[in-house]
GUMIBA-611210 format. One record per atom (N, C-alpha, C): residue in one letter; y, x, z. Coordinates in pm, whole numbers, plus 32768, in hexadecimal, padded with zeros to 4 digits. Layout:
! residues N
AYXZ ...
! end
This chain:
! residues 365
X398CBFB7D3F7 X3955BFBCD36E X396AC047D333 X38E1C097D2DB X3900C0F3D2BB X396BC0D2D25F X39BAC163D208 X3A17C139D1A0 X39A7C162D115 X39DBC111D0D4 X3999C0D6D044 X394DC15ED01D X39D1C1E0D01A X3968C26BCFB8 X38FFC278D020 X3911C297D0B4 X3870C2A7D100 X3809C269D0B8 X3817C1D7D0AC X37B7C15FD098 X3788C198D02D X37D6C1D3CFA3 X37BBC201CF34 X3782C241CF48 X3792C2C8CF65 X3755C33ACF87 X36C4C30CCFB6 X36CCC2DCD00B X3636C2B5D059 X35C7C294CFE5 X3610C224CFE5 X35C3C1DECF42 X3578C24FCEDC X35EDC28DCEBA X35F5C2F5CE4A X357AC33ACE85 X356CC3B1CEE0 X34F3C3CACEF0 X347AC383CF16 X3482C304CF33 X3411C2DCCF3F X33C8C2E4CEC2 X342AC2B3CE4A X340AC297CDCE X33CAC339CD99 X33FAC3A0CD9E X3408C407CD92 X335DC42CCDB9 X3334C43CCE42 X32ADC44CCE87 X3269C3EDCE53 X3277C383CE2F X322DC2FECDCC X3203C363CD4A X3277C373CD07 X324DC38DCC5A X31EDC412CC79 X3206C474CCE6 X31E9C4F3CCD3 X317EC50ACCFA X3137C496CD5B X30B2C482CD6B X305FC461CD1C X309BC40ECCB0 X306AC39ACC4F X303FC443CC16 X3075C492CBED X308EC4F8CB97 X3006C563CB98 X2FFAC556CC3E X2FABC5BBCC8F X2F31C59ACC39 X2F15C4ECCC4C X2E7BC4CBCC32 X2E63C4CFCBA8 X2EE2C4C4CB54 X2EA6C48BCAC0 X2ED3C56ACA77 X2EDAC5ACCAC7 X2EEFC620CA7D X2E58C65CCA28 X2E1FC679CA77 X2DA1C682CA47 X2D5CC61EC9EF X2D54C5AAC9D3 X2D2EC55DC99E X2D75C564C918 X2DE8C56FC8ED X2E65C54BC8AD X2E62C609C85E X2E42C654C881 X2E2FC70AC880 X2DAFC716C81F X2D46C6C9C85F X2CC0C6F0C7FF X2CD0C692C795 X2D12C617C78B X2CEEC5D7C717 X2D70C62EC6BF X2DC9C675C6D3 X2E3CC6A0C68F X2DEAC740C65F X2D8FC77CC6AD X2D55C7FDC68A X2CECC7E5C60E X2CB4C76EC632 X2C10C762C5CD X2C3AC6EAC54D X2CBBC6CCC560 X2CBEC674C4E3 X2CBCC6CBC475 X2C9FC68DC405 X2CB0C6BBC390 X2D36C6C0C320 X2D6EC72BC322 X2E0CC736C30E X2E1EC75BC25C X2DFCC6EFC225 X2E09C6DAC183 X2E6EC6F9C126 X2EE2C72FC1C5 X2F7DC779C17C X2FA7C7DFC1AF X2F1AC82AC1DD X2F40C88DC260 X2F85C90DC1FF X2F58C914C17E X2FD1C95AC0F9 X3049C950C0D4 X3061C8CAC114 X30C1C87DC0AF X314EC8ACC127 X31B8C8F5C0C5 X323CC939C124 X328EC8A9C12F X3233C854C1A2 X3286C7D3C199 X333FC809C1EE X3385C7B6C1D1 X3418C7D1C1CC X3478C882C1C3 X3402C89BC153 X342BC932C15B X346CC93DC0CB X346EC8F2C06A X34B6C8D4C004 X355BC900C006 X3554C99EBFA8 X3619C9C5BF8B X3628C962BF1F X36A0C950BF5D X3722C920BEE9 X3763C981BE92 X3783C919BE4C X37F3C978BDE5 X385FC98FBE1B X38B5C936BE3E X392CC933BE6F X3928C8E7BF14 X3973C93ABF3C X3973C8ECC013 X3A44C8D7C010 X3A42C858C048 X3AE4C83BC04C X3AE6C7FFC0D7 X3B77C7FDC0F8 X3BA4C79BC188 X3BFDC743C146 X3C01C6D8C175 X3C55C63CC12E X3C6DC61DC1B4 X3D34C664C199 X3D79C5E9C22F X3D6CC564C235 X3D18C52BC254 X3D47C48DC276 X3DC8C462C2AC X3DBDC3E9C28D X3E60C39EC2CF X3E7CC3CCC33E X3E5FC3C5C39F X3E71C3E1C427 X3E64C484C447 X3E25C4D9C3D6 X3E23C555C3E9 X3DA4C596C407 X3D51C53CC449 X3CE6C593C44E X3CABC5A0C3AD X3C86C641C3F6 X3C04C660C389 X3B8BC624C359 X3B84C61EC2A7 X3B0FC5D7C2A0 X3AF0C643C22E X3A4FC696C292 X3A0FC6F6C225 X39B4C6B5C192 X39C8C71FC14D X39A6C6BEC0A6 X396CC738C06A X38E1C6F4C03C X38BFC760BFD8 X38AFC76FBF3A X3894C766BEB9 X3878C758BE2E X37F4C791BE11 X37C2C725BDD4 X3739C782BD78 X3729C75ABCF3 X3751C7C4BC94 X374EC7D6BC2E X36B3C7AABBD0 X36A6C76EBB53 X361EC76DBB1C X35E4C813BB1B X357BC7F0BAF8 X3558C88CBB39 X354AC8D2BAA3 X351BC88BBA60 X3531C8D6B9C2 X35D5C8FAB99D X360AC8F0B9FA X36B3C934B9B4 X3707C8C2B954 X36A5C84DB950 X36DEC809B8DE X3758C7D5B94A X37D8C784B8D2 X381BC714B909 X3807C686B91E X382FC67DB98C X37FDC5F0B9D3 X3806C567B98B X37D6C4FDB98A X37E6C46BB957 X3825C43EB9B6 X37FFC443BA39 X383CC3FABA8F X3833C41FBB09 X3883C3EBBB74 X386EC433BC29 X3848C3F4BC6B X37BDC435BCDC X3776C3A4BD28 X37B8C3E6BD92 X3800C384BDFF X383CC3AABEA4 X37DCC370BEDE X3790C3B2BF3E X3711C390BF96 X378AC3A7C007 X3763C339C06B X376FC2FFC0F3 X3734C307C141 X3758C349C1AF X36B2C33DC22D X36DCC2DFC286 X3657C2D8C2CB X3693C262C358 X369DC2A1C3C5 X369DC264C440 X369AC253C4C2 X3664C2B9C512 X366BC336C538 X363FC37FC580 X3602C41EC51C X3626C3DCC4C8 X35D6C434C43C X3661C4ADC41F X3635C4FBC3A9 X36ACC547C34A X365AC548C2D8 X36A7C5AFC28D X36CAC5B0C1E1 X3611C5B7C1F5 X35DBC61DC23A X355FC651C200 X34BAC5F3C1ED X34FEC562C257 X349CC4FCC226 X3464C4B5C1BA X34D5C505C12F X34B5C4D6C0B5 X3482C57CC05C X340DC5AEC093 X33E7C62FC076 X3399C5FCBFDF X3346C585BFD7 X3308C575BF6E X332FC557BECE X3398C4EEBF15 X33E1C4C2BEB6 X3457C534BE71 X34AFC574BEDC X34DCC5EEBE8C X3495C625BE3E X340FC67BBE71 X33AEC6E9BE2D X33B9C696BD89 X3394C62ABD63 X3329C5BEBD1A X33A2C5BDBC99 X3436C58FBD0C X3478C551BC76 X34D7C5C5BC4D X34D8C657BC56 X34E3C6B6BC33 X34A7C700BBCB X3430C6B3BBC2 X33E5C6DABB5E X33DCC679BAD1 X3402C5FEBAAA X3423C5A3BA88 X3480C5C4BA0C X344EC593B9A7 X34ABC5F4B930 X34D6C596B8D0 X34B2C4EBB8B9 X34E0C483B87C X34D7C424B8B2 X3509C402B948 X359EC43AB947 X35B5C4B4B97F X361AC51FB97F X3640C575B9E0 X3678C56BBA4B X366EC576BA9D X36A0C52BBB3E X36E0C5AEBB87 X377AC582BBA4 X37CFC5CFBC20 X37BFC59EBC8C X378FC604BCDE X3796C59FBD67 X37C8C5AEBDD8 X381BC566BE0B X3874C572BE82 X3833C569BF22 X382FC5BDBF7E X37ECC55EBFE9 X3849C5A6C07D X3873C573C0D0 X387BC5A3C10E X3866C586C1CF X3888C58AC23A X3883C54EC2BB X38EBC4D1C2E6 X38B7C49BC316 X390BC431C356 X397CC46FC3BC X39E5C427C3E8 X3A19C475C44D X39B4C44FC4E0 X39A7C4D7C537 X3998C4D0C58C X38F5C518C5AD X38CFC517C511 X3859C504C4F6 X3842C5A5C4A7 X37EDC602C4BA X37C2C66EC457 X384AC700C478 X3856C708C41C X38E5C77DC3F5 X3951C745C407 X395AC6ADC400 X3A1DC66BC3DD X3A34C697C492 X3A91C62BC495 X3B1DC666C521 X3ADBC5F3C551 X3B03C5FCC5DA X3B1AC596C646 X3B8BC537C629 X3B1EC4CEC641 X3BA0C464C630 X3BB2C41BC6DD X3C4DC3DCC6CD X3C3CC39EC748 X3BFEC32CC760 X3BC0C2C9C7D4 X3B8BC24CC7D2 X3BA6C1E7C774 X3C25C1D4C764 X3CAAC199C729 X3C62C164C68D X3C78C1FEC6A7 X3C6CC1D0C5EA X3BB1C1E7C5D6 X3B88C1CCC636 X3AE7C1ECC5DE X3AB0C169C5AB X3AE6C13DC564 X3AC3C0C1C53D X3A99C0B5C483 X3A79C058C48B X3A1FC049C3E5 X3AAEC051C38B X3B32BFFCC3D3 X3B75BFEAC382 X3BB3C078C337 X3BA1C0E1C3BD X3BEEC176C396 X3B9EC1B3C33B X3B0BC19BC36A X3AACC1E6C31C X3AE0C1C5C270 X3ADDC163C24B X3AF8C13BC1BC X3B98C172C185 X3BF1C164C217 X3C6EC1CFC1CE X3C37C256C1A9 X3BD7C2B6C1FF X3BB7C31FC1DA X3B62C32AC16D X3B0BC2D5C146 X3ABEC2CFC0C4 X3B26C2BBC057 X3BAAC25FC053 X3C17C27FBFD3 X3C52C2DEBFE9 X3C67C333C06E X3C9CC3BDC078 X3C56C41BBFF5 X3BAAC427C026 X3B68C47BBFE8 X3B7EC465BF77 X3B60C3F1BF23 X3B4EC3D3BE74 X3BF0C3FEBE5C X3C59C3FCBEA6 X3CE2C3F2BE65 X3CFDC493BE42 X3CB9C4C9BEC6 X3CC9C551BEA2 X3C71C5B8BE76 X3BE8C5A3BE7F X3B8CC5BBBE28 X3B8BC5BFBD91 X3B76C541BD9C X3B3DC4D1BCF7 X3BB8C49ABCFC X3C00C4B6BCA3 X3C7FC45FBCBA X3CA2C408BC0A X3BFEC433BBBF X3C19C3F7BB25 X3B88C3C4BB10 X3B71C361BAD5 X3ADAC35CBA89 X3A82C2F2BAD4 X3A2DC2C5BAB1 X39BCC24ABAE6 X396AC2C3BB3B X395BC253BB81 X3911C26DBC4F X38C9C218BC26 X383CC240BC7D X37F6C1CEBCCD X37E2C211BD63 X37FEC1A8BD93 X37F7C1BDBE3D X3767C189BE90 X3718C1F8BEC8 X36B1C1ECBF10 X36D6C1ACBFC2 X36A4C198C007 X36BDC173C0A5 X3636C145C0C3 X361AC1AFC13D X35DBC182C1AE X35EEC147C227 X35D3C0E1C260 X35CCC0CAC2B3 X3675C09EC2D9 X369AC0D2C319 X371BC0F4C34A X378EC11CC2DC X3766C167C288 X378DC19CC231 X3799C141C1C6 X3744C0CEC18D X3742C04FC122 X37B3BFF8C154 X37B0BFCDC207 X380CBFC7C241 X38A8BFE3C22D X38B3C058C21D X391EC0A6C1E1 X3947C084C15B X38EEC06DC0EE X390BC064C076 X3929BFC1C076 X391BBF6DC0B3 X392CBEBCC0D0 X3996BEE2C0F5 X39C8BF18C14B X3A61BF0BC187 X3AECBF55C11F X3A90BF88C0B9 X3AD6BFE6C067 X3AFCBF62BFFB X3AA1BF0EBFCD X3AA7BEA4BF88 X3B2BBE30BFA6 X3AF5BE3CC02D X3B79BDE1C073 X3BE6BE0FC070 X3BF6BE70C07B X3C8EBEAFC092 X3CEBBF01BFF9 X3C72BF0ABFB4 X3CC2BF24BF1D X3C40BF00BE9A X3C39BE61BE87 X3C1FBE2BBE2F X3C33BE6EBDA1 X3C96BE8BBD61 X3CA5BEC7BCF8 X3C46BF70BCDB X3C48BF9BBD3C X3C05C044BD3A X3B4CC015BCDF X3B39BF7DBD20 X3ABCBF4EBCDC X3AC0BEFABC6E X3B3CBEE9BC50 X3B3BBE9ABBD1 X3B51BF33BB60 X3B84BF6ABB81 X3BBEBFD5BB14 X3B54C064BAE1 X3B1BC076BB89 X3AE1C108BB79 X3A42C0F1BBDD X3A24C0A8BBFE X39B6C0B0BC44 X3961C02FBBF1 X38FDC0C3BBC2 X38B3C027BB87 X380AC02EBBBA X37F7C040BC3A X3770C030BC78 X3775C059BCE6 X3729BFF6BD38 X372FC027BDDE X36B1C008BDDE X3687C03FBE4C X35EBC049BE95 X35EBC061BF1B X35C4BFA6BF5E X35CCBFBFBFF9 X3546BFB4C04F X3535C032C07C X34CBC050C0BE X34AAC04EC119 X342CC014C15A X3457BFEBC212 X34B9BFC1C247 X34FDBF63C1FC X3577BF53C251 X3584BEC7C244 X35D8BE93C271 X3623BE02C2AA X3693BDB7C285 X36B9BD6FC262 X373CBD10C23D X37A9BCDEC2C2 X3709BCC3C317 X3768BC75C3AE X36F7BC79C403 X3704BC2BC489 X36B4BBE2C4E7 X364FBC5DC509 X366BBCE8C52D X3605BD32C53E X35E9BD12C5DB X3554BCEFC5F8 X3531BCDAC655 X3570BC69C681 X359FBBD9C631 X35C9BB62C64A X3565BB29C681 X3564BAACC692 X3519BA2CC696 X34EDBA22C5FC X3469B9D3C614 X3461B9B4C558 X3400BA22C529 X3444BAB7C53C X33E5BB1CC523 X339BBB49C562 X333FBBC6C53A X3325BBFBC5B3 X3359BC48C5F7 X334FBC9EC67B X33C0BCB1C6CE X33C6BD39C6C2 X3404BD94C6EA X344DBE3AC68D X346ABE5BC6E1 X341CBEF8C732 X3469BF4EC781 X34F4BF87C786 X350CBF46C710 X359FBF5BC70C X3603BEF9C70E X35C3BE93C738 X3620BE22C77B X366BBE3CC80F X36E9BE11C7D9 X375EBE32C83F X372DBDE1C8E1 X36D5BD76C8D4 X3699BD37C936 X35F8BD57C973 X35C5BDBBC923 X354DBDEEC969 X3598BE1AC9E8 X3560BE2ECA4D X3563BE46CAED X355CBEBECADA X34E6BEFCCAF2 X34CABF91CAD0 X3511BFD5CAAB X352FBFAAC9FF X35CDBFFAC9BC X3600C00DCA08 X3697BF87CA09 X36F9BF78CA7C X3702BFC3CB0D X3691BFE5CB37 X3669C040CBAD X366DC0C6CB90 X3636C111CB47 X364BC174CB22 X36E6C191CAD2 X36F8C139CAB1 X3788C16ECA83 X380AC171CAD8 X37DEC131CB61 X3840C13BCBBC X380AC1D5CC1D X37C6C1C4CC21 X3793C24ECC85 X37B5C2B4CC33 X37ACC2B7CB8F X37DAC328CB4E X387EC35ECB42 X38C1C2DACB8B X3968C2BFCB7B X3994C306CC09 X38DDC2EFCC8E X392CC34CCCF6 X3906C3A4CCFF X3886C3C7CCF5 X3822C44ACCF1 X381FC483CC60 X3833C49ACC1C X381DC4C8CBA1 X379EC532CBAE X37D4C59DCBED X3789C61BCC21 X3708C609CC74 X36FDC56BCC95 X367BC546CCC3 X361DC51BCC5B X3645C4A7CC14 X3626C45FCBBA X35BCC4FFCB31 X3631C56DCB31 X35F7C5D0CAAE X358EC61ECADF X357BC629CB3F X3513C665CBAF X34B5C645CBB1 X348FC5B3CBEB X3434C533CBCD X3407C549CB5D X3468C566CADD X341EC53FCA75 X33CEC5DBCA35 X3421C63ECA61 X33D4C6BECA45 X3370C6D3CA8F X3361C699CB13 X32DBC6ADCB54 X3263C64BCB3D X329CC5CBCAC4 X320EC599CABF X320EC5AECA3E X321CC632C9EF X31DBC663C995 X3192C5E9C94D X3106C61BC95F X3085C5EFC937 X3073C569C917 X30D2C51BC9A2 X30D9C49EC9A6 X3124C44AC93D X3195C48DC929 X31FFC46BC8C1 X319EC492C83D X317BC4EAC82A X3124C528C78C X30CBC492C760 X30A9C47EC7C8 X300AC406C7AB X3080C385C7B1 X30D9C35BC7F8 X3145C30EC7C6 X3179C30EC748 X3191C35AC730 X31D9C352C674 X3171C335C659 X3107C381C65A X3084C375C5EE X305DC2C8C5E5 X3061C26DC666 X3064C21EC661 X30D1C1A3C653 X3159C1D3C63A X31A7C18FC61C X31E5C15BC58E X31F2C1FDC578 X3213C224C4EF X31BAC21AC480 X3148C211C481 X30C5C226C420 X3066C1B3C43C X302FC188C3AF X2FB4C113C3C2 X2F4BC150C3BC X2F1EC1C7C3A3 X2E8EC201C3C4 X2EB4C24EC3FA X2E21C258C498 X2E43C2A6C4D8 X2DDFC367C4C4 X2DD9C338C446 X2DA3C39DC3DD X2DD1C406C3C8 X2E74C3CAC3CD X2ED6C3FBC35C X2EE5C49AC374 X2F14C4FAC32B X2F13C58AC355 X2F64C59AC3A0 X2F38C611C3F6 X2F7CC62DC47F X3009C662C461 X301FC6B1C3DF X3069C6E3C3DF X30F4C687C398 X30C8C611C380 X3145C596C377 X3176C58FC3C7 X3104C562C451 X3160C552C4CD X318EC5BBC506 X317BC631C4F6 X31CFC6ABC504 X323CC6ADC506 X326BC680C47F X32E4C67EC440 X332BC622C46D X32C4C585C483 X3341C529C4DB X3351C572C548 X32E0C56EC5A9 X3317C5C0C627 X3395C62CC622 X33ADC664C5CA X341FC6E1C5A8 X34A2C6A4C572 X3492C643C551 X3512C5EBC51F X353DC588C591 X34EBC56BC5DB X3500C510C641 X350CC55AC6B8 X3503C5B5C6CA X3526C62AC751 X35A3C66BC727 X35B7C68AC69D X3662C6A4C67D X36C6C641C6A6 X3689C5B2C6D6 X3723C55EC6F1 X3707C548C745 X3752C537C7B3 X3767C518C86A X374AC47CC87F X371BC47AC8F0 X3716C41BC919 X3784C39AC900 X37DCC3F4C929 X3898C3B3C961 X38A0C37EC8D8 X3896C3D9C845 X38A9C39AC7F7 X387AC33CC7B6 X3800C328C7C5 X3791C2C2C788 X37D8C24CC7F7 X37EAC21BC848 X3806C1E4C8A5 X38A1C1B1C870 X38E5C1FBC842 X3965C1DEC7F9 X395AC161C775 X38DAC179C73D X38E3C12EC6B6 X38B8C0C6C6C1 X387CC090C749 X3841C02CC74D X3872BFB5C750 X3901BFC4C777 X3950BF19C758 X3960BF14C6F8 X3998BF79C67F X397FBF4EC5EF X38F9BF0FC59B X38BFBF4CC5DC X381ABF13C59B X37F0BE90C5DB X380ABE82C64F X37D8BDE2C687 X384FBD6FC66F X38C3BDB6C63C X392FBD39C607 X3947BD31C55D X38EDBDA4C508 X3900BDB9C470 X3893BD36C444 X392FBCF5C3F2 X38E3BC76C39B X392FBC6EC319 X38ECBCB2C2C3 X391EBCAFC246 X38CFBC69C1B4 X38A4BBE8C1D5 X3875BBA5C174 X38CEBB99C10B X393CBB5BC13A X39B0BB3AC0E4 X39BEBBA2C074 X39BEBC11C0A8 X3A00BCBAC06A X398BBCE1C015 X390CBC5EC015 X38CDBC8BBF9A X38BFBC55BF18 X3936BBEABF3A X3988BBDCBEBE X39BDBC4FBE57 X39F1BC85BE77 X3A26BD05BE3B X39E6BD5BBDFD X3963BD4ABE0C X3902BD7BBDB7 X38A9BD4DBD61 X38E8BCCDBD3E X38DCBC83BCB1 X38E1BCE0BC36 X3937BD28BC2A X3956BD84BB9A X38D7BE06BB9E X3881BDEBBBEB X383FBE7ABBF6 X37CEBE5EBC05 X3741BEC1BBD6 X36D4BEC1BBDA X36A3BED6BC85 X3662BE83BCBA X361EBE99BD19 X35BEBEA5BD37 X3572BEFFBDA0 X34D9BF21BDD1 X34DCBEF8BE72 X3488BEBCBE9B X3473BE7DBF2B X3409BEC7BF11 X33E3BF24BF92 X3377BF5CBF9E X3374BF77C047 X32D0BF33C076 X32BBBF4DC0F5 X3211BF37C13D X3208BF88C18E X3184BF97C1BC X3177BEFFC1FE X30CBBEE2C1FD X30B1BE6AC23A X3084BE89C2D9 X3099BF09C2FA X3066BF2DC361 X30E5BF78C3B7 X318CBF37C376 X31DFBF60C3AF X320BBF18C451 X3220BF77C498 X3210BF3FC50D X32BEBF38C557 X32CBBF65C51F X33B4BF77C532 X33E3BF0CC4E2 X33C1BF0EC450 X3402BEAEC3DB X338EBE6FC3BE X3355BE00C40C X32DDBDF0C3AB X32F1BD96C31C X328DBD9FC2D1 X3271BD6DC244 X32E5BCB0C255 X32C0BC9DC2BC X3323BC17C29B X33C3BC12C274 X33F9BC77C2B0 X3484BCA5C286 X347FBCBFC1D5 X3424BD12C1B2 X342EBD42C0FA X340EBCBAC0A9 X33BCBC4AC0FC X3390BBD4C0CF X3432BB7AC0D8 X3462BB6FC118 X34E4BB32C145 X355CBB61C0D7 X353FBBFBC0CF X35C0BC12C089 X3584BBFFBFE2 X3508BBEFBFB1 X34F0BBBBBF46 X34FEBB49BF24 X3512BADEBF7F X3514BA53BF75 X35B7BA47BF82 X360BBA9ABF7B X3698BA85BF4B X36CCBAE3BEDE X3667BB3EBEAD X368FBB82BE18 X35F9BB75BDDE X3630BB06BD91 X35A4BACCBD3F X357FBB03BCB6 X35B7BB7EBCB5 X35F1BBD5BC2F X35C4BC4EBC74 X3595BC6DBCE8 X354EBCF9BD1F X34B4BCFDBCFE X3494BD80BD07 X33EEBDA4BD22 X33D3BDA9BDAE X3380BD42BDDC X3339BD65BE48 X32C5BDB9BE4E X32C8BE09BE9E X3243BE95BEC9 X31EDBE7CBF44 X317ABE44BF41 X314DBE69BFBC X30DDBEE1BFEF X30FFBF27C03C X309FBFA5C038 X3033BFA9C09A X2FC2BF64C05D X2F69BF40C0D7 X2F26BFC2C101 X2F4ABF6CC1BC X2F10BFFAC202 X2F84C059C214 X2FF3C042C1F9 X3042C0ACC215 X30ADC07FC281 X30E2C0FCC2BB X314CC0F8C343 X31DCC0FEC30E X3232C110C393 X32C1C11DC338 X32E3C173C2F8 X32AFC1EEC305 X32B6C266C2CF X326BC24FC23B X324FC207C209 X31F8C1E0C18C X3234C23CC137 X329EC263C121 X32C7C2EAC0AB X3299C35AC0D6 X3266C370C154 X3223C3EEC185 X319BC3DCC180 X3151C35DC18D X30D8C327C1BC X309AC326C12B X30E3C2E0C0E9 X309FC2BFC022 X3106C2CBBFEC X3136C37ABFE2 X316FC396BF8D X3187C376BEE7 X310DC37DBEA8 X30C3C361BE2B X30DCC2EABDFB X30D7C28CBE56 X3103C1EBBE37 X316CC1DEBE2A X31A1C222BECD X3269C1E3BEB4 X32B5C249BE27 X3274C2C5BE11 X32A0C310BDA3 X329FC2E5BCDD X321DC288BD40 X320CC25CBC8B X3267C1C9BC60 X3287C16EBCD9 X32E8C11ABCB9 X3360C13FBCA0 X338AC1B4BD05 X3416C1EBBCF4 X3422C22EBC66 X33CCC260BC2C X33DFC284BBA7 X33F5C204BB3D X3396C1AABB77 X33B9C137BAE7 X3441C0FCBB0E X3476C0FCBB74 X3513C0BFBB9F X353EC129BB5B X3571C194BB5B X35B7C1E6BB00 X358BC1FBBA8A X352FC1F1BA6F X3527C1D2B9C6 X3556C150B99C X353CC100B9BD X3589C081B9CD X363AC07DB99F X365AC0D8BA0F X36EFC0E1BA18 X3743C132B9D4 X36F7C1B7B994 X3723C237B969 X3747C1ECB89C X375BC19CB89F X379DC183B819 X3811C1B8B7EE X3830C1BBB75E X3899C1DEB734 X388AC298B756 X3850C2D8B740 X3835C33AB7A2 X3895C39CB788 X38A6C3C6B705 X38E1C44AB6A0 X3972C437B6E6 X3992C3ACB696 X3A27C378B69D X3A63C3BCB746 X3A26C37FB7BB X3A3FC35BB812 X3A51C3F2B84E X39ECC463B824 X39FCC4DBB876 X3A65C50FB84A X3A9CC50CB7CD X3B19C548B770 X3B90C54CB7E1 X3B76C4D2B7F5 X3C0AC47CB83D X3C24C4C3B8D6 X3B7EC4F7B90A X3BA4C4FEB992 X3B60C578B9D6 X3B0EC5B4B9A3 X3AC6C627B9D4 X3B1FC6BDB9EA X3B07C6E2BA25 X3B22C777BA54 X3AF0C7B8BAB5 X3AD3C82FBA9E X3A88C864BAF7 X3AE6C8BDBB43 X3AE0C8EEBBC1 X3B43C93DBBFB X3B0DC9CDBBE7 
! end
């Protein structure tokens, strides 16, 4: 009998000459529709947005978690601080619209916090160990403790990242009774991703495929990043079709996923996946009884679909449900305009008491 890494190995390139063929045929095909589309943001300096202020926040365990601030842009002082969350394969710069939008925003004035997940963007490497939803949410009270450490929040989450803000609920109830008074969960999930019951999620810990690739990435790594840099083209027309409900959408969105999703390794995406196929936090949306909520999600989401935002509305009967027809998971990149104009009425919503409240807690560094 060969020994197991041969067998791997073997495998591994077969898989390897598989994708890279796949790659060969769909390059050209996948090239002209990316040359002749019509690029409606080919202006727009998507994730090219300076900050005011750039920080590092030790997390518990020590790794680095990069953090940035954006100030209202009229100079005024803030009402209140929105912490945007990214998900799963993403960083800070997947929320390019919503930064630009609520910067400009002057009743209320909005501080806004955003920064990378670990593992994910600018932050540190984390180990397997801890890449889990539960750490992620220690590092999200890392950031607000040492960031924002005074004043009413509302907390945004995508995907992975809403994720994060559920586990934040669970683990310190009071932070939402006292100072968080609006969350907004976007593309994202409570539990059962890719369960029975729903529909089924490439990011279920039991897809085959996954599970396969994430072991070949545990022996080959250096095979697995290869594969994926040589099917280019192939991967481009993948997001376009994963991430997005029109396949319309401007090229230069999926640009940007492609550039956010080629910043994180294989090995690591492959790391998060037992947290995401074992995260069930219905319960933990208890905790967000004291707070204004926005459920917002594409009907054309193909990771989180629309039944998850339907699910977690039917246990906070005190939320806004959003549905964004026609839109993918990326729906804050896809219909900016929509998810921007709810996120404004949630913080107008929330930004009460306004004068009083900045007295108590604002400062600018």
């Amino acid at each position: 009998m060969k020994p197991v890494w041969k067998v791997v190995g073997w495998v591994g390139g077969a898989v390897g000459a598989v994708v890279a063929g796949a790659a060969v045929a769909q390059t050209a095909k996948v090239s002209h529709e990316r040359k002749t589309a019509i690029d409606s943001l080919a202006e727009e300096p998507l994730g090219q947005l300076r900050p005011d202020r750039e920080s590092t926040v030790a997390a518990e365990d020590g790794v680095p978690i990069s953090v940035e601030e954006v100030d209202p842009a009229d100079g005024g002082e803030p009402d209140i601080t929105v912490v945007l969350v990214h998900g799963f394969a993403l960083d800070r710069r997947c929320w390019h619209f919503q930064r630009r939008d609520l910067a400009e925003l002057i009743d209320p004035r909005v501080h806004q916090v955003l920064y990378d997940q670990r593992s994910h963007g600018r932050s540190g490497r984390s180990s397997a160990e801890h890449s889990t939803i539960d750490q992620l949410a220690l590092d999200l009270d890392s950031v607000i403790r040492s960031v924002v450490p005074e004043g009413p929040l509302v907390l945004v989450g995508h995907s992975m990242g809403g994720m994060t803000i559920m586990a934040l609920a669970e683990k310190h109830p009071e932070l939402f009774e006292e100072r968080v008074r609006g969350v907004a969960l976007i593309g994202t999930a409570a539990g059962a991703v890719g369960g029975a019951g729903l529909p089924k999620s490439v990011l279920s810990r039991y897809n085959p495929v996954t599970l396969g690739v994430g072991r070949l990435a545990g022996v080959q790594p250096g095979l697995v990043e290869w594969v994926r840099k040589s099917a280019k083209s192939l991967t481009w027309g993948g997001i376009r079709m994963g991430a997005f409900g029109d396949r319309k959408v401007a090229p230069s969105l999926v640009d940007l996923m492609e550039q956010m999703i080629n910043g994180t390794t294989v090995k690591v995406l492959t790391e998060f996946l037992e947290t995401l196929g074992t995260h069930d936090r219905y319960k933990a949306l208890a905790g967000l009884r004291h707070c204004e909520v926005l459920i917002l999600s594409g009907d054309a989401d193909r990771l989180t679909p629309f039944s998850h935002a339907e699910r977690m509305a039917e246990e906070m009967p005190h939320a806004t449900l959003v549905r964004a027809p026609g839109a993918g998971h990326m729906v804050m990149m896809e219909q900016a305009d929509l998810v921007n104009d709810h996120l404004v009425a949630l913080i107008e919503r929330c930004a009460t008491d306004r004068g009083e409240s900045r007295k108590k807690w604002w400062r600018r560094a």
